[in-house]
N, CA, C and O atoms as CSV, one atom per row, in Angstrom:
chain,resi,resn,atom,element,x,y,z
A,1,UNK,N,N,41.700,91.887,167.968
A,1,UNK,CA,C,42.858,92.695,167.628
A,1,UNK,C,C,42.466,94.140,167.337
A,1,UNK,O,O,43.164,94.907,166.673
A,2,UNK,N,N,41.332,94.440,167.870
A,2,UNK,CA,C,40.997,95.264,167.857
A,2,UNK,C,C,41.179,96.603,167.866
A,2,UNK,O,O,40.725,97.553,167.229
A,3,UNK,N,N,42.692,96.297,169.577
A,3,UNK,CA,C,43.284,97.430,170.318
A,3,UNK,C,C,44.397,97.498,169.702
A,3,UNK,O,O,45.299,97.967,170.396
A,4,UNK,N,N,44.732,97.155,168.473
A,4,UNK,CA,C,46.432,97.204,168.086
A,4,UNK,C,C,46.295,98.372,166.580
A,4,UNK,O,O,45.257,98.443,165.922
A,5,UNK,N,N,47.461,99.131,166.291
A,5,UNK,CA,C,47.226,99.711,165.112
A,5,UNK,C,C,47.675,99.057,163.907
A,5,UNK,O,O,48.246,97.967,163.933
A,6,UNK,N,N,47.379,99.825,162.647
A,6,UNK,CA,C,47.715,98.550,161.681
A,6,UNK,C,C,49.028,98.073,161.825
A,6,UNK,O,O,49.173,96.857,161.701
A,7,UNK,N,N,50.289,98.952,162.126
A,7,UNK,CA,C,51.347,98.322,161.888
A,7,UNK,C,C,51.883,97.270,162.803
A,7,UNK,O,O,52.747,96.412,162.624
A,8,UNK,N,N,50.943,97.644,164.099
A,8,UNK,CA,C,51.534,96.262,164.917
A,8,UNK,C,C,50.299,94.869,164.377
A,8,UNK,O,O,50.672,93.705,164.530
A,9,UNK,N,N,49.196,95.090,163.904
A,9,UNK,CA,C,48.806,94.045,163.020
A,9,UNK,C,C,49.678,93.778,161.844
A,9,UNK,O,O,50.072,92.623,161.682
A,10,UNK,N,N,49.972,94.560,161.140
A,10,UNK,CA,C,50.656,94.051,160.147
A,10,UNK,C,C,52.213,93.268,160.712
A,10,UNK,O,O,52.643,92.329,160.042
A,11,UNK,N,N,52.622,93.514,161.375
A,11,UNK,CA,C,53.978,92.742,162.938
A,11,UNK,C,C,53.347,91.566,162.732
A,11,UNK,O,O,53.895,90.741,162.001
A,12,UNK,N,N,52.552,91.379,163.113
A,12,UNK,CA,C,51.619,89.996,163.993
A,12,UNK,C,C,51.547,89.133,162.761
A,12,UNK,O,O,52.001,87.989,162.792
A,13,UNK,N,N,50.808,89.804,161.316
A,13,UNK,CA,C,50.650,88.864,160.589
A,13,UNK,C,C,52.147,88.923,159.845
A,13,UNK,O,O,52.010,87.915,159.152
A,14,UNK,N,N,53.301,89.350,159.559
A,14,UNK,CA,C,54.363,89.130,159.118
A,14,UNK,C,C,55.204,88.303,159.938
A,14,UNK,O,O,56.376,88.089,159.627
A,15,UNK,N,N,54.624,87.786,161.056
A,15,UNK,CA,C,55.293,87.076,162.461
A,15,UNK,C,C,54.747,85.677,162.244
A,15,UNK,O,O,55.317,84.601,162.423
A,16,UNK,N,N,53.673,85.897,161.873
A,16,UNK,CA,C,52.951,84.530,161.576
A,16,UNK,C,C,53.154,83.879,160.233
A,16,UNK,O,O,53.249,82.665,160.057
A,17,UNK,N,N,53.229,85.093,159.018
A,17,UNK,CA,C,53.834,84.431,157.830
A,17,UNK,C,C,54.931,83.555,158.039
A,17,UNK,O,O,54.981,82.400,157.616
A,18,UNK,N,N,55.898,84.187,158.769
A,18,UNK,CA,C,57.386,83.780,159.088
A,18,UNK,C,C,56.999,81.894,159.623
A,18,UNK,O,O,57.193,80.853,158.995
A,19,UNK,N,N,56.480,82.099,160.834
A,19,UNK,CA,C,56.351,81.047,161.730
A,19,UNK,C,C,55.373,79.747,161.050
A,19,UNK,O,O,55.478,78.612,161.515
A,20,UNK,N,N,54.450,80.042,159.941
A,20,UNK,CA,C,54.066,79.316,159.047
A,20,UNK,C,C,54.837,78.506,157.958
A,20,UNK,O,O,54.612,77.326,157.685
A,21,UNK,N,N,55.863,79.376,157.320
A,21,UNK,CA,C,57.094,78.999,156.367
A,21,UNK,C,C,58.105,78.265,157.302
A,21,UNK,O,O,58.443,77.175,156.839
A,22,UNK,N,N,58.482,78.475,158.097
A,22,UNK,CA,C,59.232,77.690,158.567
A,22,UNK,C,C,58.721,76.646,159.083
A,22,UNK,O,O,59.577,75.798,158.829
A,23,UNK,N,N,57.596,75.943,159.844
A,23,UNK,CA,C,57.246,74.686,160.094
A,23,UNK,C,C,57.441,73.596,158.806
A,23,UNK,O,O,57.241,72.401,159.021
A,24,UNK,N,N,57.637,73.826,158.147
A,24,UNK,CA,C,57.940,72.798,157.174
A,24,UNK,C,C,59.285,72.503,157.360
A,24,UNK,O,O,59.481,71.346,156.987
A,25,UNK,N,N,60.461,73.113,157.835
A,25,UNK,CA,C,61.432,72.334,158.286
A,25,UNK,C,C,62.192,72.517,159.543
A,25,UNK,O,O,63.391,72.286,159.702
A,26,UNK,N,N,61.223,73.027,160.544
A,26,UNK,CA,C,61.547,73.300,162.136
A,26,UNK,C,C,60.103,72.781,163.272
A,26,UNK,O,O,58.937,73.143,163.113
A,27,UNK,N,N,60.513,72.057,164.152
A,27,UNK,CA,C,59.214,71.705,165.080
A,27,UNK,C,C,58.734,73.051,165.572
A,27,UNK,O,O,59.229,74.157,165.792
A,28,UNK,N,N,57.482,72.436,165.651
A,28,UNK,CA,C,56.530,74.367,166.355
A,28,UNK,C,C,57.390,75.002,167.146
A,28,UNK,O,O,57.812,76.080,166.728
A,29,UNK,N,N,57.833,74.546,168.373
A,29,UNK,CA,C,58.646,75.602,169.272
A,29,UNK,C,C,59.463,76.148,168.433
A,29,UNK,O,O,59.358,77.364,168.268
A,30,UNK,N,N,60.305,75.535,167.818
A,30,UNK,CA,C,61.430,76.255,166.920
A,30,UNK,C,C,61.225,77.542,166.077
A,30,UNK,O,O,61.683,78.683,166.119
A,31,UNK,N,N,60.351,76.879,165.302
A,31,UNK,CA,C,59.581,77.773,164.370
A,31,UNK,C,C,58.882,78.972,165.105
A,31,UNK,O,O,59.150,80.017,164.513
A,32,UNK,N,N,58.369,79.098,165.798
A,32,UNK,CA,C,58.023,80.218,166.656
A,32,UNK,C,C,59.184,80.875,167.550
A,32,UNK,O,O,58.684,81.690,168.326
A,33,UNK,N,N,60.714,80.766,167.697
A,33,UNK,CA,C,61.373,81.069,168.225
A,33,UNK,C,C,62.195,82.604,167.609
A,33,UNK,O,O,62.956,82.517,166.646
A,34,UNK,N,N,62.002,83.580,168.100
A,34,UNK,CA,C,62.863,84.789,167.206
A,34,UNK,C,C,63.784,85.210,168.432
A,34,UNK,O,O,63.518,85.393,169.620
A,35,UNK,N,N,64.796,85.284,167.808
A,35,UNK,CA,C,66.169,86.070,168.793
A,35,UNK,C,C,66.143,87.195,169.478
A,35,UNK,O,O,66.414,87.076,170.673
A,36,UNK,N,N,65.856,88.444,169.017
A,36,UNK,CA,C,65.647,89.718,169.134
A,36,UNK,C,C,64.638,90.281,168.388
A,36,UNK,O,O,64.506,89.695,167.314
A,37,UNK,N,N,63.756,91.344,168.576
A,37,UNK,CA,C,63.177,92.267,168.002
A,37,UNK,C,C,63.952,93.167,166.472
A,37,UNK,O,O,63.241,93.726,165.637
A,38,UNK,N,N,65.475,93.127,166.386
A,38,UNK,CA,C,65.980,93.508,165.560
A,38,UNK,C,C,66.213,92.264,164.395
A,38,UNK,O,O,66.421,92.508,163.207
A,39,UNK,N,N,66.138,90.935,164.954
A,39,UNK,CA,C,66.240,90.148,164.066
A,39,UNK,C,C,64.722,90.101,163.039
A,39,UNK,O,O,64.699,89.698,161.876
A,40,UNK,N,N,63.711,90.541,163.697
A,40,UNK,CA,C,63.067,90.712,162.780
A,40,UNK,C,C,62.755,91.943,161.689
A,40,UNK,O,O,61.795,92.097,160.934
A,41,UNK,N,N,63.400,92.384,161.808
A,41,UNK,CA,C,63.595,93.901,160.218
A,41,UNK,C,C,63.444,92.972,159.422
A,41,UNK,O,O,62.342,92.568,159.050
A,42,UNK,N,N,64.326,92.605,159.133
A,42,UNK,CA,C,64.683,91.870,157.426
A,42,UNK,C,C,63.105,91.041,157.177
A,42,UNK,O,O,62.476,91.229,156.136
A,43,UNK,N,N,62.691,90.297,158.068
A,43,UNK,CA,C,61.557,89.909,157.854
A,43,UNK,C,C,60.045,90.561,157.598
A,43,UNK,O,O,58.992,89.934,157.478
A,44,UNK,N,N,60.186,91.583,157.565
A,44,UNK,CA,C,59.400,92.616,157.537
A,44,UNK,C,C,58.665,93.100,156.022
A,44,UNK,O,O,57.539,93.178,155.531
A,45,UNK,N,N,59.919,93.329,155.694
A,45,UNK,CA,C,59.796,93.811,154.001
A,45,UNK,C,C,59.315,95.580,153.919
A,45,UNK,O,O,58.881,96.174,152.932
A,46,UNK,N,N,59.514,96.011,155.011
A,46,UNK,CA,C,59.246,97.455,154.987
A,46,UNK,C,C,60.379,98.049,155.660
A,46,UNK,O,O,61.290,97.317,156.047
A,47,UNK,N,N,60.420,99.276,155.837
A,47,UNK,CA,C,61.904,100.355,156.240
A,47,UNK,C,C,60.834,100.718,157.657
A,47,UNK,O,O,59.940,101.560,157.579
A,48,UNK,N,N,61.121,99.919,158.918
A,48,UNK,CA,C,60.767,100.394,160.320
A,48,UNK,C,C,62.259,100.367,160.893
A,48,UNK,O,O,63.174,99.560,160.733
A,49,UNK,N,N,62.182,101.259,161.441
A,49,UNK,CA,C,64.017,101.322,162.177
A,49,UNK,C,C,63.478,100.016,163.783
A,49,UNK,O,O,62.445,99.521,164.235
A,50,UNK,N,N,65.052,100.003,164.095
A,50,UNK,CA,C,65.187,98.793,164.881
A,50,UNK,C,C,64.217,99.639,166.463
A,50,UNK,O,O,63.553,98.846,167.131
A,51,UNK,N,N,64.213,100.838,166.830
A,51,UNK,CA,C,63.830,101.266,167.920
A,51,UNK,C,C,61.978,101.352,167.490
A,51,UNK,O,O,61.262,101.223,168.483
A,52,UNK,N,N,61.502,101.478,166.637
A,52,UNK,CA,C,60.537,101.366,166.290
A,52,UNK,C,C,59.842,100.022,166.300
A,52,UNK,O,O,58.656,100.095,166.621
A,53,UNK,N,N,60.293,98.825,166.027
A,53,UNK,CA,C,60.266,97.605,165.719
A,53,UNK,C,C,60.688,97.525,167.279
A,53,UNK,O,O,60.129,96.501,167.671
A,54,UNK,N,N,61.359,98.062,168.307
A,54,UNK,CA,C,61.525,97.762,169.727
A,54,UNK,C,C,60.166,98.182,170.173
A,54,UNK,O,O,59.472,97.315,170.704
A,55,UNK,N,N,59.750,99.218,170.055
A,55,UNK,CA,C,58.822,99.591,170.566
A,55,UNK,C,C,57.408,99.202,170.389
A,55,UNK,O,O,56.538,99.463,171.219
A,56,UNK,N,N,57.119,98.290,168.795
A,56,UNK,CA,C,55.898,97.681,168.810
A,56,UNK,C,C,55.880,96.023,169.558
A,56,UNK,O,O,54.876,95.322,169.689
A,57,UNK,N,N,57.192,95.697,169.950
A,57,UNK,CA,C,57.180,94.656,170.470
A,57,UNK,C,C,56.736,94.639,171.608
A,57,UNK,O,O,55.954,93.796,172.046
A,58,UNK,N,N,57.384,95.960,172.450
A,58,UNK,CA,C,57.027,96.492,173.595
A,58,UNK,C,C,55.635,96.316,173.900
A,58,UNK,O,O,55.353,95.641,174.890
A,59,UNK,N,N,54.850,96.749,173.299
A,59,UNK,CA,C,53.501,97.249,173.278
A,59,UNK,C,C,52.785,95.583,173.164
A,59,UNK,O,O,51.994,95.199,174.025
A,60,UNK,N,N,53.221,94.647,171.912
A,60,UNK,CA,C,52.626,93.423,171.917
A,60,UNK,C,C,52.609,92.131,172.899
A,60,UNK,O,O,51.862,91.157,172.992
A,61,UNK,N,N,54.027,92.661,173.742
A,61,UNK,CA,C,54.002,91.928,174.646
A,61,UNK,C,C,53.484,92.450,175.585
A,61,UNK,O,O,52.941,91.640,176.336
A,62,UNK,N,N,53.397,93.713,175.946
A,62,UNK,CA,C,52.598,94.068,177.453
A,62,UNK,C,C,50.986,93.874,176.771
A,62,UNK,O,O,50.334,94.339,177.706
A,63,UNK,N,N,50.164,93.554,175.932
A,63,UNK,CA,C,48.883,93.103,175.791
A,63,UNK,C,C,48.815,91.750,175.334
A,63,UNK,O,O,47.716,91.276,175.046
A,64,UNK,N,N,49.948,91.016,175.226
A,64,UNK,CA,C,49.706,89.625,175.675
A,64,UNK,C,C,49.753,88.896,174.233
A,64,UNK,O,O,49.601,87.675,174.211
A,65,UNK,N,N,49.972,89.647,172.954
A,65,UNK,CA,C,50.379,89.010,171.561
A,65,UNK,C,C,51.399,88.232,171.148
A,65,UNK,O,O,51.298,87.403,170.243
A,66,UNK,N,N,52.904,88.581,172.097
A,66,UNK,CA,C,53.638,88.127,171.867
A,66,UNK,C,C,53.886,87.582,173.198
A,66,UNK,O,O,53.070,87.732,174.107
A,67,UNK,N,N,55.282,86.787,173.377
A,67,UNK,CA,C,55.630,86.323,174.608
A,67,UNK,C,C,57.358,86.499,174.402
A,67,UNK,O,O,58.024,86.061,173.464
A,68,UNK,N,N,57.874,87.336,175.670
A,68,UNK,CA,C,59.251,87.595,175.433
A,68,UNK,C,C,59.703,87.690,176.846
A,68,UNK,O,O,59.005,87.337,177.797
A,69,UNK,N,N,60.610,88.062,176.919
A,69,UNK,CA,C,61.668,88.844,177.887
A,69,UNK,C,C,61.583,90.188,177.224
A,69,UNK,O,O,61.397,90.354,176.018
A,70,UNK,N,N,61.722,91.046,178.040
A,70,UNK,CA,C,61.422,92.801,178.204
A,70,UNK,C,C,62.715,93.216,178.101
A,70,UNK,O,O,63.320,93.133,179.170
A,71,UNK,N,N,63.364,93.645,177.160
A,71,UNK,CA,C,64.903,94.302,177.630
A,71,UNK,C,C,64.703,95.935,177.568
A,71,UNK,O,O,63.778,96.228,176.810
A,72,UNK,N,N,65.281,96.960,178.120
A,72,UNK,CA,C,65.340,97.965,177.942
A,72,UNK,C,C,64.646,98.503,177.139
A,72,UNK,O,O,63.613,99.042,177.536
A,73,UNK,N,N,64.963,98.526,175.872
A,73,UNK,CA,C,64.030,99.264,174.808
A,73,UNK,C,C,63.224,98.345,174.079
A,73,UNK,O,O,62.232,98.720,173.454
A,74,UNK,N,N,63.668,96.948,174.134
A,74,UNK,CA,C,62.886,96.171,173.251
A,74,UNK,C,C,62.952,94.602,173.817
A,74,UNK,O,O,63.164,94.253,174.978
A,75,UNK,N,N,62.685,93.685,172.550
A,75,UNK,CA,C,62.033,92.453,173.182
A,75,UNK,C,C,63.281,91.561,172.973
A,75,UNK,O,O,64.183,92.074,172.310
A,76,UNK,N,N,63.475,90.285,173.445
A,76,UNK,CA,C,64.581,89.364,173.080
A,76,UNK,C,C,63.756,87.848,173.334
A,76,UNK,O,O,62.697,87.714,173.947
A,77,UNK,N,N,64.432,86.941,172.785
A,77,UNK,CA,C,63.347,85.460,172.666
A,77,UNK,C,C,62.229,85.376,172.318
A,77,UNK,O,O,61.798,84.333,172.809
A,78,UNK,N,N,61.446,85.876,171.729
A,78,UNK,CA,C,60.552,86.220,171.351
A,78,UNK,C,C,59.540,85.133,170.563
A,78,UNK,O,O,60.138,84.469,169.716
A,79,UNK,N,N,58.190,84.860,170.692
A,79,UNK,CA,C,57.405,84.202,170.015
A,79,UNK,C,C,55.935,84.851,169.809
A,79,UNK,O,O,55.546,85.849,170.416
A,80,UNK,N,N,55.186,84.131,168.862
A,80,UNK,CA,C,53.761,84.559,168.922
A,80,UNK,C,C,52.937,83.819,170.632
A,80,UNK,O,O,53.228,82.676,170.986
A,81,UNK,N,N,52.346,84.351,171.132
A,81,UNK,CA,C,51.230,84.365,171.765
A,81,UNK,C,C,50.474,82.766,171.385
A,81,UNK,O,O,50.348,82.585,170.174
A,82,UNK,N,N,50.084,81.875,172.085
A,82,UNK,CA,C,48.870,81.099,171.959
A,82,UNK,C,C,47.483,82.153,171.272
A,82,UNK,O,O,46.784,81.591,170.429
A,83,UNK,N,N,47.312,82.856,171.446
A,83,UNK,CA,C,46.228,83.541,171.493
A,83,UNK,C,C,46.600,84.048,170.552
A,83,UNK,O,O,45.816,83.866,169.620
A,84,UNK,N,N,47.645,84.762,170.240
A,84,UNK,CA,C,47.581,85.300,168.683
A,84,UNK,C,C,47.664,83.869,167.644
A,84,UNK,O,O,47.171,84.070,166.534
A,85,UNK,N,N,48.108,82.752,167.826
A,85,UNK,CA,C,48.192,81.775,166.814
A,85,UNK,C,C,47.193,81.336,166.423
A,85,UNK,O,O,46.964,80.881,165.303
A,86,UNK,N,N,46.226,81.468,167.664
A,86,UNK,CA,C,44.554,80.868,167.494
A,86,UNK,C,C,43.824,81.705,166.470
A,86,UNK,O,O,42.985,81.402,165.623
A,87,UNK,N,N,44.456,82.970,166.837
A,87,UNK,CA,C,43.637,84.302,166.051
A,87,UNK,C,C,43.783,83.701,164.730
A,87,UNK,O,O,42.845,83.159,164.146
A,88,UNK,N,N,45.010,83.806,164.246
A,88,UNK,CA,C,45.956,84.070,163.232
A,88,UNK,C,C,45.357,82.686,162.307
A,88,UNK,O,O,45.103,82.850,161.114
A,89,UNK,N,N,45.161,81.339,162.962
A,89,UNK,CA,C,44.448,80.143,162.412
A,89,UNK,C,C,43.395,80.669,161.826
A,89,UNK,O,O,43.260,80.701,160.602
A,90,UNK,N,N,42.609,81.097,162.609
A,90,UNK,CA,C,40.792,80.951,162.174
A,90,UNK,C,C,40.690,82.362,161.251
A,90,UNK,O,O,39.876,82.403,160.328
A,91,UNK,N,N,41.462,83.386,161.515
A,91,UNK,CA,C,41.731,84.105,160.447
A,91,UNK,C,C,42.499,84.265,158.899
A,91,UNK,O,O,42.531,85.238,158.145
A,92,UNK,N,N,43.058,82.988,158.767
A,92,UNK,CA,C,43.756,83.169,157.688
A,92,UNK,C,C,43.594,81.214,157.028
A,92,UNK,O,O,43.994,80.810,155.936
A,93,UNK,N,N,42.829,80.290,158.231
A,93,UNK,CA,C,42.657,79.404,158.212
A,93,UNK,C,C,43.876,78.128,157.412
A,93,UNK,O,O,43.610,76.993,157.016
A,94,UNK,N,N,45.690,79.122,157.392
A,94,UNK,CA,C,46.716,78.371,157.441
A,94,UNK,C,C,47.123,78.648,156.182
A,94,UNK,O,O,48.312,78.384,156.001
A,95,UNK,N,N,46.286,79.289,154.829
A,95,UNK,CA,C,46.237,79.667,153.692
A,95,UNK,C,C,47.389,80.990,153.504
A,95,UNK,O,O,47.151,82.196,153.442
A,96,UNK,N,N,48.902,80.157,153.433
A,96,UNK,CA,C,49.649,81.167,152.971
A,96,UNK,C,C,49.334,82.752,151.879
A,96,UNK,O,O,49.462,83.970,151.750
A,97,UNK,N,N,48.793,81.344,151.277
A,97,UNK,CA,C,48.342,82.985,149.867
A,97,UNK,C,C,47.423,84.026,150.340
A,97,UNK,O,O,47.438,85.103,149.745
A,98,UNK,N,N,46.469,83.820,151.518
A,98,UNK,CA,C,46.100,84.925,151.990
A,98,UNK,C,C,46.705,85.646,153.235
A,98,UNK,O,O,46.458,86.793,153.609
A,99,UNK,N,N,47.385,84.911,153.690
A,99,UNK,CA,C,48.277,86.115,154.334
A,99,UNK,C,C,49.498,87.186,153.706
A,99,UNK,O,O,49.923,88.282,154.073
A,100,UNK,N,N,49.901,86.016,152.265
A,100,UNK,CA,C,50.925,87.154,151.773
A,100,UNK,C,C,49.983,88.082,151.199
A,100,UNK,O,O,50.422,89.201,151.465
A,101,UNK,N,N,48.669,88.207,150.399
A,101,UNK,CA,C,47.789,88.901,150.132
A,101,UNK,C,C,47.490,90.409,151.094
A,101,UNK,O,O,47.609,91.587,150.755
A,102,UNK,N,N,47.107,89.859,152.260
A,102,UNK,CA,C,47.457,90.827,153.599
A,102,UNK,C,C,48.395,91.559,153.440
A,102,UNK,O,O,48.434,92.778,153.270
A,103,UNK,N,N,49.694,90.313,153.531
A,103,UNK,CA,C,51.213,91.506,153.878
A,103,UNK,C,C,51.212,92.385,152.897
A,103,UNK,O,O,51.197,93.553,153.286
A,104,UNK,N,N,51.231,92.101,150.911
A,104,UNK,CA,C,51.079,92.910,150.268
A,104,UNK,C,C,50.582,93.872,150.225
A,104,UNK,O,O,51.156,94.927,149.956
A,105,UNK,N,N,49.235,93.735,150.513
A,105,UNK,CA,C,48.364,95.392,150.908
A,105,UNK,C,C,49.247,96.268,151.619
A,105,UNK,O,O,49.275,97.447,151.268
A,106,UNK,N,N,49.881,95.929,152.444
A,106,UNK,CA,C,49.830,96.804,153.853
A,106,UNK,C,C,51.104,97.956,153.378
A,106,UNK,O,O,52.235,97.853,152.905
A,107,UNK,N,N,50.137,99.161,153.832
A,107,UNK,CA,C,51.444,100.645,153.591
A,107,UNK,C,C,51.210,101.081,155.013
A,107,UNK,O,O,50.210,101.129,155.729
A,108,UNK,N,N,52.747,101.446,155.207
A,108,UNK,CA,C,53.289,101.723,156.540
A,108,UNK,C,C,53.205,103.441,156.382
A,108,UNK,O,O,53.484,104.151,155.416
A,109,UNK,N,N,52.713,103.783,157.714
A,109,UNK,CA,C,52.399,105.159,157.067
A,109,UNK,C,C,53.612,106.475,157.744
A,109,UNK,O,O,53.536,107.641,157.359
């Protein structure tokens, strides 16, 4: 994750918080399922406007993090990546408290 900046890391791991909390009462596909790129603001916990939040989706899906449909300015159906989930495992090894640890740190600049 080398090639991404923090805030589309910080995307990725607030994508994965999400998709972690919900498997406890949605099967994996489900749980990995997001509507739009705007449906995720609220999940965020920071002030990124919706064209901003279009545009890092943009970017995560053309390097292969996320998996969507491409609309105009932004993403729609949206899920994590195999490859980001693998990441996201062996990096956080499923341990909620260190990913909200993560999300906490993170200032949007």
């Amino acid at each position: 994750m080398e090639d991404l900046t923090k805030d589309q890391q910080f995307f990725l791991v607030a994508l994965y918080k999400e998709y972690i909390s919900r498997q406890s009462t949605l099967d994996p596909v489900s749980a990995n399922y997001f509507s739009d790129s705007d449906s995720l603001i609220p999940l965020l916990g920071v002030d990124f406007s919706s064209e901003y939040v279009g545009d890092i989706c943009l970017a995560l899906l053309d390097k292969g993090y996320i998996s969507g449909y491409k609309d105009e300015d932004s993403v729609s159906e949206l899920g994590l990546s195999d490859k980001t989930i693998i990441y996201m495992e062996n990096r956080f090894k499923n341990n909620l408290k260190s990913i909200l640890d993560f999300v906490a740190k993170f200032k949007p600049f």
